[in-house]
N, CA, C and O atoms as a DFTB+ gen file, in Angstrom:
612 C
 N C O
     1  1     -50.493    -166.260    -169.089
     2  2     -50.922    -166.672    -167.781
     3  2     -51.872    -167.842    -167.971
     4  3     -52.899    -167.664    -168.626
     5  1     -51.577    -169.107    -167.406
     6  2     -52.709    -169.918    -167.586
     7  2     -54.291    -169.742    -166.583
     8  3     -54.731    -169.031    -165.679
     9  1     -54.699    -170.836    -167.398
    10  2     -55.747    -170.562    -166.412
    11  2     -55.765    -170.599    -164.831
    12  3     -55.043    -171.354    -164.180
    13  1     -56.833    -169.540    -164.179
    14  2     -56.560    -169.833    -162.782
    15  2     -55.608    -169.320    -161.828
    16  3     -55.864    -169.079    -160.649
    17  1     -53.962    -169.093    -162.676
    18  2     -52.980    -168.466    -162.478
    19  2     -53.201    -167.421    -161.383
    20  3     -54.261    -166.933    -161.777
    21  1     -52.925    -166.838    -160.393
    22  2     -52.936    -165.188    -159.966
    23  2     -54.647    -164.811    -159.250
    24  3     -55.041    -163.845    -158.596
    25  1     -55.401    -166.143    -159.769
    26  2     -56.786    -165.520    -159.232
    27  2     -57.231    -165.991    -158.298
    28  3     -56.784    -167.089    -157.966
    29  1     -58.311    -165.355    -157.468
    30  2     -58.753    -166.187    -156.715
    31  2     -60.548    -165.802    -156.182
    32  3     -61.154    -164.904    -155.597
    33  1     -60.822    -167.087    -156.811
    34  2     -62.774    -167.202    -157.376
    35  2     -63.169    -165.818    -158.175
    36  3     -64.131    -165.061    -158.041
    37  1     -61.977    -165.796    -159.105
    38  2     -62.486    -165.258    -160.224
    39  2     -61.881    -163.059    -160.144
    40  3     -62.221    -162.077    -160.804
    41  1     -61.187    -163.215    -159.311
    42  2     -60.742    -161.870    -158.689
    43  2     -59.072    -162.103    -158.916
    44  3     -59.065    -163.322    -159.092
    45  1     -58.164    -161.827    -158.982
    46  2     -56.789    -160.884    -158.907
    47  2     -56.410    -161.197    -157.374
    48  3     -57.026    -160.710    -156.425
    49  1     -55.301    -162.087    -157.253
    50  2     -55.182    -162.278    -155.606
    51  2     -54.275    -161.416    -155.252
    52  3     -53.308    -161.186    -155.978
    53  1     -54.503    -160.671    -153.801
    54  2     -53.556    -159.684    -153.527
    55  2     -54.375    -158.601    -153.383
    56  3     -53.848    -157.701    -152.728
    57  1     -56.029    -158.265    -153.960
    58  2     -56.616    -156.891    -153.539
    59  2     -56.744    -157.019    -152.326
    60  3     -56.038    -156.388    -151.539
    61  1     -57.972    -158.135    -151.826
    62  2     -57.223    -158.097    -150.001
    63  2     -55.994    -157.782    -149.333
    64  3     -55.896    -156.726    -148.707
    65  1     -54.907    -158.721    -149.418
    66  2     -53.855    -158.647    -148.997
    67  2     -53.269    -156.817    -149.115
    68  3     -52.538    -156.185    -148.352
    69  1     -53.869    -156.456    -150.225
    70  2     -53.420    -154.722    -150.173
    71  2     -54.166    -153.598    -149.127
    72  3     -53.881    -152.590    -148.480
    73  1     -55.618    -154.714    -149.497
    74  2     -56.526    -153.424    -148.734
    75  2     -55.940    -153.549    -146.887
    76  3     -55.958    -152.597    -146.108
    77  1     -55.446    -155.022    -146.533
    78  2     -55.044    -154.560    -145.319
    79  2     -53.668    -154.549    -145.040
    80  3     -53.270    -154.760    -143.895
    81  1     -52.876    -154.318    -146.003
    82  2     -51.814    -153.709    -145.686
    83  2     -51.721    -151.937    -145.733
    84  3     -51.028    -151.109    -145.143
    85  1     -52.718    -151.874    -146.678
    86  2     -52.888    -150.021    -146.564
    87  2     -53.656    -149.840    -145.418
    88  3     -53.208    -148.881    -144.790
    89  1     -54.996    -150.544    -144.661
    90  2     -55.128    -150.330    -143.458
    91  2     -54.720    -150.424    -142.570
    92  3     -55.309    -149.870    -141.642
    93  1     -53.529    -151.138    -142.294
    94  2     -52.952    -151.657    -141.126
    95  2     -51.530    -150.292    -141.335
    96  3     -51.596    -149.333    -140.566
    97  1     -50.826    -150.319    -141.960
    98  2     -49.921    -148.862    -142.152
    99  2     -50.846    -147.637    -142.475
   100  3     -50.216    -146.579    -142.451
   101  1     -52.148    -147.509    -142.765
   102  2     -52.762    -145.877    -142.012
   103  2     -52.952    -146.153    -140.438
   104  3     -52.984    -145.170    -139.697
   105  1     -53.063    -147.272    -139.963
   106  2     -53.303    -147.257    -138.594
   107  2     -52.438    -147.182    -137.787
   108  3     -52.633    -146.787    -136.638
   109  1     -51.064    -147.634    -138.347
   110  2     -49.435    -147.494    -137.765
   111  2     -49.025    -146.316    -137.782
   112  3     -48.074    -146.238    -137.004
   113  1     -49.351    -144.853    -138.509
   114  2     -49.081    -143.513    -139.401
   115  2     -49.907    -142.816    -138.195
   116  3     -49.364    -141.950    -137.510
   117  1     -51.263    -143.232    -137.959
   118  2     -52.207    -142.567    -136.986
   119  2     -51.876    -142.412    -135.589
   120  3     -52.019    -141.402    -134.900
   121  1     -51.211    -144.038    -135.112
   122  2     -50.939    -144.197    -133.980
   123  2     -48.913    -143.028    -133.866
   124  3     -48.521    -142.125    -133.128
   125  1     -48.343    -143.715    -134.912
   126  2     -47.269    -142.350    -134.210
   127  2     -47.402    -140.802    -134.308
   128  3     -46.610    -140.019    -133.783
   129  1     -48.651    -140.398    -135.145
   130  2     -49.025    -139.336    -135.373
   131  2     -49.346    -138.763    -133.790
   132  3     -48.755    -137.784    -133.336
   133  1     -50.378    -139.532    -133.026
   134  2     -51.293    -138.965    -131.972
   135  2     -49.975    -139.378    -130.927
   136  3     -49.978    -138.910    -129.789
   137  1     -48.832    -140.298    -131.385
   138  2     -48.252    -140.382    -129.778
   139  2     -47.068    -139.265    -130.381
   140  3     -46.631    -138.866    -129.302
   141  1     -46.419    -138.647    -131.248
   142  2     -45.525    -137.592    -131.425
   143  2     -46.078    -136.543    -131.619
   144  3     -45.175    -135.707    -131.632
   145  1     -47.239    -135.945    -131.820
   146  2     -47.645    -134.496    -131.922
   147  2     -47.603    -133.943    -130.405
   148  3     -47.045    -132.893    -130.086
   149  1     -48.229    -134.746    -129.583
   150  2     -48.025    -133.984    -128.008
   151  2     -46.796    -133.817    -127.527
   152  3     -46.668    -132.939    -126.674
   153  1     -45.305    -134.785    -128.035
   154  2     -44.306    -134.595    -127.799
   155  2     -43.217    -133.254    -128.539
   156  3     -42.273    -132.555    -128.169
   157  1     -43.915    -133.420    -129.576
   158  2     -43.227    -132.353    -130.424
   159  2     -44.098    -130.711    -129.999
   160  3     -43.694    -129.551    -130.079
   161  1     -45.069    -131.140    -129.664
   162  2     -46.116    -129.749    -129.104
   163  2     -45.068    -129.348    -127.352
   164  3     -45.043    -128.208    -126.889
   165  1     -44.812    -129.767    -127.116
   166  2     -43.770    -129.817    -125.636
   167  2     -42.418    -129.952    -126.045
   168  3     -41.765    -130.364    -125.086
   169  1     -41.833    -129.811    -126.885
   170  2     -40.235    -129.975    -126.925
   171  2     -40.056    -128.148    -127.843
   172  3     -38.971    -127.567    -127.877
   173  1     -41.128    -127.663    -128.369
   174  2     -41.342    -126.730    -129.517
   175  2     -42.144    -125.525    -128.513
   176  3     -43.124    -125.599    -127.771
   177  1     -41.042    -124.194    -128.956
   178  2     -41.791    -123.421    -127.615
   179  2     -43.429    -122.845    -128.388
   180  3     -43.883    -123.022    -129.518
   181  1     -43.780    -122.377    -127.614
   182  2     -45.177    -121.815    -127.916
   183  2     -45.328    -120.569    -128.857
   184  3     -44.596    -119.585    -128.749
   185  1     -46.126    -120.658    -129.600
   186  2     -46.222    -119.246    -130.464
   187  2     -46.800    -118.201    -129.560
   188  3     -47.584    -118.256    -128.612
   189  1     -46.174    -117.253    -130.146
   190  2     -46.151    -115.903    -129.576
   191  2     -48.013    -115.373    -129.342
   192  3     -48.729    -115.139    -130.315
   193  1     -48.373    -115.300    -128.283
   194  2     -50.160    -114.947    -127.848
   195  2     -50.163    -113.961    -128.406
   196  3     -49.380    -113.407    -129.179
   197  1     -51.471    -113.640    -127.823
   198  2     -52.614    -112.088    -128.676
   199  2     -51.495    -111.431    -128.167
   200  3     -50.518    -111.959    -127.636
   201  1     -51.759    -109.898    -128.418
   202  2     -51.368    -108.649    -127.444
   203  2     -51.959    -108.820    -126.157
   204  3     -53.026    -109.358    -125.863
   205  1     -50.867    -108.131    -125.244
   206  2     -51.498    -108.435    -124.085
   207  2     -52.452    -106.880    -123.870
   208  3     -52.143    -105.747    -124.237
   209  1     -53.679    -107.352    -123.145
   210  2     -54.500    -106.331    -122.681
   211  2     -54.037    -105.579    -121.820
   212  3     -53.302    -106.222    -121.070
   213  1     -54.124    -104.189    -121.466
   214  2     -53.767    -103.797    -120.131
   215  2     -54.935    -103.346    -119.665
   216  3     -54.873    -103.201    -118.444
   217  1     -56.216    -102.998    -120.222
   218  2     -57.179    -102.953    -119.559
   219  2     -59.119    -103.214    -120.045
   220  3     -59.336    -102.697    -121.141
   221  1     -59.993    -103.673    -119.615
   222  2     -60.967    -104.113    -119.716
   223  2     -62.232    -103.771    -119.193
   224  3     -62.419    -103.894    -117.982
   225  1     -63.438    -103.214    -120.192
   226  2     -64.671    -103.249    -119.277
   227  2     -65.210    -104.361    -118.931
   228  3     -65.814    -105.102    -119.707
   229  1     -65.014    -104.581    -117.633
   230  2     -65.647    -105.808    -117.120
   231  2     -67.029    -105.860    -116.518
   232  3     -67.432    -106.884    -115.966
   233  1     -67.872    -104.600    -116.632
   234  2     -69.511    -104.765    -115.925
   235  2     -69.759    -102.960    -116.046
   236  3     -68.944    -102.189    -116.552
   237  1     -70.829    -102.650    -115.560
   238  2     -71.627    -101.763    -115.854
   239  2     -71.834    -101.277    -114.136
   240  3     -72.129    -102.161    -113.331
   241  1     -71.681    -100.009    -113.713
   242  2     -71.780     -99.896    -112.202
   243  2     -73.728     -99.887    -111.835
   244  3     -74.722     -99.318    -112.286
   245  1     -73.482    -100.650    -111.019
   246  2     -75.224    -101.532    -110.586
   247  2     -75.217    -102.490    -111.042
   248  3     -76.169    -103.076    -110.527
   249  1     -74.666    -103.250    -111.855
   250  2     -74.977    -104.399    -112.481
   251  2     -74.764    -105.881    -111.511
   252  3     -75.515    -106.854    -111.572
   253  1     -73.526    -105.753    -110.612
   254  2     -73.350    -106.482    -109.246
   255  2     -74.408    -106.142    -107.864
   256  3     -74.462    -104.952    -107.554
   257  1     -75.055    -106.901    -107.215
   258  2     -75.288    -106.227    -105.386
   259  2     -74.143    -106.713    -105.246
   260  3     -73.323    -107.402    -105.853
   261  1     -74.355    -105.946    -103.863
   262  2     -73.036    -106.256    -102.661
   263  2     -72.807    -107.544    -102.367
   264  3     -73.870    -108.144    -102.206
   265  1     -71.840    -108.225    -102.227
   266  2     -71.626    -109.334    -101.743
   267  2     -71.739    -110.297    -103.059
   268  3     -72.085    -111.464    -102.882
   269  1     -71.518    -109.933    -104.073
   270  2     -72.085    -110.814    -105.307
   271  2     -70.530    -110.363    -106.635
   272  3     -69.993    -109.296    -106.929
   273  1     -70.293    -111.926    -107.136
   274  2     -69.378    -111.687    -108.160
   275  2     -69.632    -111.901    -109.627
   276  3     -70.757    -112.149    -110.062
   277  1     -68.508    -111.794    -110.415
   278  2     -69.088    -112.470    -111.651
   279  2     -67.722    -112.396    -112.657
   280  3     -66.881    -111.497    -112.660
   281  1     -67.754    -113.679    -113.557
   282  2     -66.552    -113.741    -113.987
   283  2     -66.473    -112.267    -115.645
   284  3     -67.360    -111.635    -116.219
   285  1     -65.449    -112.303    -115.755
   286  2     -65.433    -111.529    -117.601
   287  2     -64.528    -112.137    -117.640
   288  3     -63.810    -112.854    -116.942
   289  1     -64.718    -111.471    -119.303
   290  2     -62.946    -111.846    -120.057
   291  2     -61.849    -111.067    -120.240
   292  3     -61.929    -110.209    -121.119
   293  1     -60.774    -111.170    -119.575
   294  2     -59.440    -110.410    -119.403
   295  2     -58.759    -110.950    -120.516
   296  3     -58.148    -111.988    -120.261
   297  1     -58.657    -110.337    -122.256
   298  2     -57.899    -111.062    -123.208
   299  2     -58.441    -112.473    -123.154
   300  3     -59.636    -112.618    -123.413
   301  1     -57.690    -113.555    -122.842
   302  2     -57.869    -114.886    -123.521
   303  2     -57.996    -115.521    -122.246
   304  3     -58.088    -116.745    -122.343
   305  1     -58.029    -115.066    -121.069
   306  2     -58.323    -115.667    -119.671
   307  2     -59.455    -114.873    -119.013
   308  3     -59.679    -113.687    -119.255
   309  1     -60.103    -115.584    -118.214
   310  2     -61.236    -115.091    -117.133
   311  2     -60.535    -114.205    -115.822
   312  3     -59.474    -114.334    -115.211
   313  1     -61.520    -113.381    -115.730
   314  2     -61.061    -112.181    -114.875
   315  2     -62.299    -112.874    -113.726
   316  3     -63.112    -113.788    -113.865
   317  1     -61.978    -111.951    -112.576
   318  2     -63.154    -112.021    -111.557
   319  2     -63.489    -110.847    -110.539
   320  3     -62.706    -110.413    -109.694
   321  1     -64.898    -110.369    -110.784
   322  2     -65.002    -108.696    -110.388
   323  2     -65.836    -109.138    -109.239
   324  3     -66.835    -109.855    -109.175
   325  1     -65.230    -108.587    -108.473
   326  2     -66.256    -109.117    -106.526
   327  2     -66.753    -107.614    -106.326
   328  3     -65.962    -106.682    -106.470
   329  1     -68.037    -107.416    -106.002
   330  2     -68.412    -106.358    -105.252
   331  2     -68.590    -106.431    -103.475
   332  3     -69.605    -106.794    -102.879
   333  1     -67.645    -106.098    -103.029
   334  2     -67.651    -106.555    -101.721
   335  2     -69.063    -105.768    -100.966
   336  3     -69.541    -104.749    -101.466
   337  1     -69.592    -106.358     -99.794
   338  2     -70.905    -105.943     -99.281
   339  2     -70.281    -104.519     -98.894
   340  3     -71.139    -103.692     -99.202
   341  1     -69.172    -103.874     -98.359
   342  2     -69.065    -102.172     -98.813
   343  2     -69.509    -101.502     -99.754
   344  3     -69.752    -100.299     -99.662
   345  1     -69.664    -102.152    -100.724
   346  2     -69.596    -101.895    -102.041
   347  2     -68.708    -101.184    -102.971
   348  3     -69.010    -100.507    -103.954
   349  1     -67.281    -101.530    -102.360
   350  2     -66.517    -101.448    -103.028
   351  2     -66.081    -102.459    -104.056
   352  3     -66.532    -103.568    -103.774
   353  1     -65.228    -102.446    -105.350
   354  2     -64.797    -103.843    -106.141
   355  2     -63.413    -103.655    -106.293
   356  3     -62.624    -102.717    -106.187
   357  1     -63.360    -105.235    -106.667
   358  2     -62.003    -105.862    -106.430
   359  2     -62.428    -106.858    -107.728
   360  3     -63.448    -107.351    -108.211
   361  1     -60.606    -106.819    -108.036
   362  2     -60.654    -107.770    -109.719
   363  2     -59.497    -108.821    -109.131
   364  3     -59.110    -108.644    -107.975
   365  1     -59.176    -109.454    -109.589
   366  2     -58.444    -110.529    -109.960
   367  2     -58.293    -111.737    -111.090
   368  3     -59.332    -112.108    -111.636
   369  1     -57.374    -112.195    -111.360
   370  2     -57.333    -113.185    -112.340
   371  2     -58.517    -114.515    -112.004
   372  3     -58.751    -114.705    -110.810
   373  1     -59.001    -115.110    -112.682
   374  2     -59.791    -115.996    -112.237
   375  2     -59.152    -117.629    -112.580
   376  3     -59.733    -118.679    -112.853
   377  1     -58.053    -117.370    -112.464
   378  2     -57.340    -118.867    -113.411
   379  2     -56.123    -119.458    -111.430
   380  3     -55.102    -118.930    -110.990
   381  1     -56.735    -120.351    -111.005
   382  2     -56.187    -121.085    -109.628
   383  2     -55.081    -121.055    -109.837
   384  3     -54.760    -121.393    -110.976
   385  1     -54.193    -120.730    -109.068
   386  2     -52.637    -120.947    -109.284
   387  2     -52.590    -122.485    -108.911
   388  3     -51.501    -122.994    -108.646
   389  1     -53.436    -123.029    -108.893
   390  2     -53.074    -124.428    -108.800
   391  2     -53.229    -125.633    -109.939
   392  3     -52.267    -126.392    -110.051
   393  1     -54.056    -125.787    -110.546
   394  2     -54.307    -126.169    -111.768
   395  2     -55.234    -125.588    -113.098
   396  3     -55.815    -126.010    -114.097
   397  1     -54.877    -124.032    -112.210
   398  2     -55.861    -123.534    -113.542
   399  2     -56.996    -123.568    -114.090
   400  3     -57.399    -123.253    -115.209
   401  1     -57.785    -124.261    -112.584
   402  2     -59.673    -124.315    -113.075
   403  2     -59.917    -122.922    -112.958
   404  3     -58.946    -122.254    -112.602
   405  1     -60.976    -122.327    -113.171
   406  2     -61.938    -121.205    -112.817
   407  2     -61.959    -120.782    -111.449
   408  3     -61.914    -121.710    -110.641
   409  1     -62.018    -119.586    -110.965
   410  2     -62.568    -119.728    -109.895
   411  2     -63.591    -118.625    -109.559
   412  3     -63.533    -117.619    -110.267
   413  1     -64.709    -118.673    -108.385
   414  2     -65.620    -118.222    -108.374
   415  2     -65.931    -117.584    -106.962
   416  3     -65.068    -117.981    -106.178
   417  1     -67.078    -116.523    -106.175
   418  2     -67.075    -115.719    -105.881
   419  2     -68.084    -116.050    -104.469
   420  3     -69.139    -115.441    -104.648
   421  1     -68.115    -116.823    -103.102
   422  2     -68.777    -117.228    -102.907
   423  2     -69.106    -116.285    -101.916
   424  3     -68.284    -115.898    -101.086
   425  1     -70.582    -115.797    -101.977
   426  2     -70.709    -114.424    -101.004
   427  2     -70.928    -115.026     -99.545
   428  3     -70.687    -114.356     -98.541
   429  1     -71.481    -116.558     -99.487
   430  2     -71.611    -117.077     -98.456
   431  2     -70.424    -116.774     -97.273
   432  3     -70.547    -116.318     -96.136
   433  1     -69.213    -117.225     -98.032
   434  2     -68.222    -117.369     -97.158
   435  2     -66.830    -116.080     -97.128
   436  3     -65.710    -115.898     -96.650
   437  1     -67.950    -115.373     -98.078
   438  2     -67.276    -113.989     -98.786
   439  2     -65.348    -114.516     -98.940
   440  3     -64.244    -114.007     -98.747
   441  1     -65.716    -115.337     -99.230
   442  2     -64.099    -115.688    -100.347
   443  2     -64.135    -116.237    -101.382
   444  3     -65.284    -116.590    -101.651
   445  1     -63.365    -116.509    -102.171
   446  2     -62.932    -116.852    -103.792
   447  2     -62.912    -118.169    -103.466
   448  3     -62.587    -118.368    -102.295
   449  1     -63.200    -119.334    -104.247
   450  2     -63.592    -120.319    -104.034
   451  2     -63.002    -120.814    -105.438
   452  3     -63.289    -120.218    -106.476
   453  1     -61.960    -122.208    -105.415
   454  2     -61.765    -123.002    -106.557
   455  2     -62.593    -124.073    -105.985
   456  3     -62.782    -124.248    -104.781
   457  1     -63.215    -124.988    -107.241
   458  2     -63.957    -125.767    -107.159
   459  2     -63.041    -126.760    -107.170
   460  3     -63.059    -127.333    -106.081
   461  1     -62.296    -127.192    -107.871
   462  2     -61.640    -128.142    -108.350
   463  2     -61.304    -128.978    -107.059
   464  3     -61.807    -130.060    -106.756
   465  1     -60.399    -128.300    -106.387
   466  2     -59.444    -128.694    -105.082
   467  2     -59.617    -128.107    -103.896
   468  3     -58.853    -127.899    -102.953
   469  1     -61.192    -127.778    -104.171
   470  2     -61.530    -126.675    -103.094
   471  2     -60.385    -125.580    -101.861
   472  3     -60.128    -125.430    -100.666
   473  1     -60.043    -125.073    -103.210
   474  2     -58.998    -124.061    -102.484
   475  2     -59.830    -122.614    -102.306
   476  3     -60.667    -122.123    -103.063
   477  1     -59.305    -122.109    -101.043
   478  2     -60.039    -120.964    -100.857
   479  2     -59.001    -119.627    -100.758
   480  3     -57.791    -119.618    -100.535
   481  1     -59.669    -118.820    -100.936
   482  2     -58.378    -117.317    -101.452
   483  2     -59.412    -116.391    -100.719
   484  3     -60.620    -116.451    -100.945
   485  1     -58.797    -115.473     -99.764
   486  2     -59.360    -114.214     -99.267
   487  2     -59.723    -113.170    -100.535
   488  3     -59.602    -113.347    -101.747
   489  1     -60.093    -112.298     -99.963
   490  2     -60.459    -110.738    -101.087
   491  2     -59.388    -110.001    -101.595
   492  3     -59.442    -109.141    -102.474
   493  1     -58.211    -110.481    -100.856
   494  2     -56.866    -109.909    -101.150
   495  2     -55.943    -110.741    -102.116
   496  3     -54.802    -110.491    -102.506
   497  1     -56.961    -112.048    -102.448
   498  2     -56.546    -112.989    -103.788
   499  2     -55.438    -114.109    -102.877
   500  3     -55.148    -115.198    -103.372
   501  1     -55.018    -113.777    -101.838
   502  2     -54.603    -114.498    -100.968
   503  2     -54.650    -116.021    -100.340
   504  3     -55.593    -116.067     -99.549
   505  1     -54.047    -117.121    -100.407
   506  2     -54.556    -118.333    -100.295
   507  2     -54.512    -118.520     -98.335
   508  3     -53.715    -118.300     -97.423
   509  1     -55.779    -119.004     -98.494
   510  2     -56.214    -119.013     -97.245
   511  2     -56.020    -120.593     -96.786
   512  3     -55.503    -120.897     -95.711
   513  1     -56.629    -121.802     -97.997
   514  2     -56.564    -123.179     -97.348
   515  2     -56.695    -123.791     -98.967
   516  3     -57.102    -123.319    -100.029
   517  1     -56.049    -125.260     -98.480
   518  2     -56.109    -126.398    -100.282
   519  2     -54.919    -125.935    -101.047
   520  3     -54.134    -125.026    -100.775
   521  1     -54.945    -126.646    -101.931
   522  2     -53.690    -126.986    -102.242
   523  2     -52.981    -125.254    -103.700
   524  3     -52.105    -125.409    -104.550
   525  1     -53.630    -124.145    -103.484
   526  2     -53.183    -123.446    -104.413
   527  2     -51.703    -123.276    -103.905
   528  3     -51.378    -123.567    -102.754
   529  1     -50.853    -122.795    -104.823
   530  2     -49.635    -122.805    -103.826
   531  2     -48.843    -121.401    -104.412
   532  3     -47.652    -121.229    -104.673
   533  1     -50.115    -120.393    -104.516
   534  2     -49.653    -118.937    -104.616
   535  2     -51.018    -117.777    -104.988
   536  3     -52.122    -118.041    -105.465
   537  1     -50.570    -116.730    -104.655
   538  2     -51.997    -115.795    -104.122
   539  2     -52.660    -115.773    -105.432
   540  3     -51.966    -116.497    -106.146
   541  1     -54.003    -115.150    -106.366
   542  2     -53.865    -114.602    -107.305
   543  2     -53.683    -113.442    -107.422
   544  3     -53.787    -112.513    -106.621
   545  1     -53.296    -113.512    -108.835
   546  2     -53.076    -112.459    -109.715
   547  2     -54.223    -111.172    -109.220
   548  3     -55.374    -111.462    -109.546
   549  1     -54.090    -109.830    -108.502
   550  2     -54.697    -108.843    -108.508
   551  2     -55.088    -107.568    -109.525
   552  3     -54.213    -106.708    -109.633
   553  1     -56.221    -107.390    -110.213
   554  2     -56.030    -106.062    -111.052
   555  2     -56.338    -104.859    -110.158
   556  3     -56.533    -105.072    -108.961
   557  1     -56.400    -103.593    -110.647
   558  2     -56.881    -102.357    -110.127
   559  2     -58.180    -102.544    -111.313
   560  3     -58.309    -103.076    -112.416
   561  1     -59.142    -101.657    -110.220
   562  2     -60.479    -101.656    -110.808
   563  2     -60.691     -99.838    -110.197
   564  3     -60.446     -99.260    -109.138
   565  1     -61.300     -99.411    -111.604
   566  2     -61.573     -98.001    -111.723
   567  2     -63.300     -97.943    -112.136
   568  3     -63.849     -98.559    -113.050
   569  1     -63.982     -96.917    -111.057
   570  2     -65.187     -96.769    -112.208
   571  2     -64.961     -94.871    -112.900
   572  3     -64.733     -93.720    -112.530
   573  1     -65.243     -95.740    -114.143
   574  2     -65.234     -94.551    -115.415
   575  2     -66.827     -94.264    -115.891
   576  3     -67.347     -95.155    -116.562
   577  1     -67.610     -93.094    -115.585
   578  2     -68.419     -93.042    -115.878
   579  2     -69.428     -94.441    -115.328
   580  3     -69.259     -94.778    -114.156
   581  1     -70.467     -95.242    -116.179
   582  2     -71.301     -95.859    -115.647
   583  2     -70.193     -97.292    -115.882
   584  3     -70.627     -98.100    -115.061
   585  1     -69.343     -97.760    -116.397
   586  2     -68.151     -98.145    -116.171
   587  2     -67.447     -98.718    -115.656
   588  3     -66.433     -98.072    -115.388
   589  1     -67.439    -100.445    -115.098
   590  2     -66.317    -100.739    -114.849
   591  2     -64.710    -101.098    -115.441
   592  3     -64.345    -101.889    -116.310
   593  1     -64.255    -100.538    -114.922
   594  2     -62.755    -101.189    -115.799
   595  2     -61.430    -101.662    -115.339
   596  3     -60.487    -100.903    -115.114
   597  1     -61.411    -102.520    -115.252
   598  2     -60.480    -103.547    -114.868
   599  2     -59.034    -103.021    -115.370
   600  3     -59.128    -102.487    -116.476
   601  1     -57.968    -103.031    -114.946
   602  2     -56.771    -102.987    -115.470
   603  2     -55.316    -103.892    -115.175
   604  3     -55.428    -104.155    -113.978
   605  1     -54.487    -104.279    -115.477
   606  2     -53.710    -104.917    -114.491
   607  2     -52.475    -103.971    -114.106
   608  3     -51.909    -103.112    -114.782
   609  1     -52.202    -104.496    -112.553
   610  2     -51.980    -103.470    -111.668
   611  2     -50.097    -103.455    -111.916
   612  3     -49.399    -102.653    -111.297
């Protein structure tokens, strides 16, 4: 090799030229990575969930007043235990049949309240107004001893 040959100011020409060709193809590798995993996550059915629960302590009897709710966990989704001002309780799923926010217990207007799309659901899980576009999900609620327990119905 003569002098000078291949170098450049005293370096091997081509370590640049490598370092951004290996950066520029990890960045080409990254980008079809993040745009085909959500496609292949949606074309590929879902793995098989927990066991399903059939039933849950969801609160302690006294632990609600009347007119007052509070969410638990039903398995891998939120439940929702209303003590109605009778003081009787009522469960339901807490997941909107509409997009699946949370929903919550408003004693003000003594109905179920999604925040999201402000959809409102009677005590009977029932859609009253907004865009849910089906009742919720109802459990049976038993008290066992000091005990609440949720079950699905």
């Amino acid at each position: 090799m003569a002098h000078g040959e291949g170098l450049l100011n005293g370096r091997p020409a081509g370590g640049r030229r490598r370092f951004l060709n290996w950066a520029l193809g990890g960045g080409a590798v990254g980008l079809a990575g993040s745009v085909f995993y959500p496609i292949l996550q949606f074309v590929l059915p879902p793995r098989l969930s927990e066991a399903v629960l059939a039933s849950v302590v969801a609160g302690k009897v006294g632990e609600l007043a009347p007119n007052t709710g509070k969410i638990f966990k039903f398995g891998s989704k939120p439940g929702l235990l209303v003590r109605l001002p009778s003081g009787e309780y009522k469960a339901f799923s807490a997941v909107c049949s509409h997009l699946q926010c949370t929903v919550q217990y408003r004693g003000d207007l003594s109905q179920i309240w999604c925040a999201c799309h402000n959809g409102h659901f009677n005590l009977n899980g029932e859609v009253l107004s907004g865009p849910p576009p089906a009742p919720l999900e109802a459990y049976s609620v038993a008290v066992r001893g000091d005990e609440i327990v949720v079950s699905k119905a």
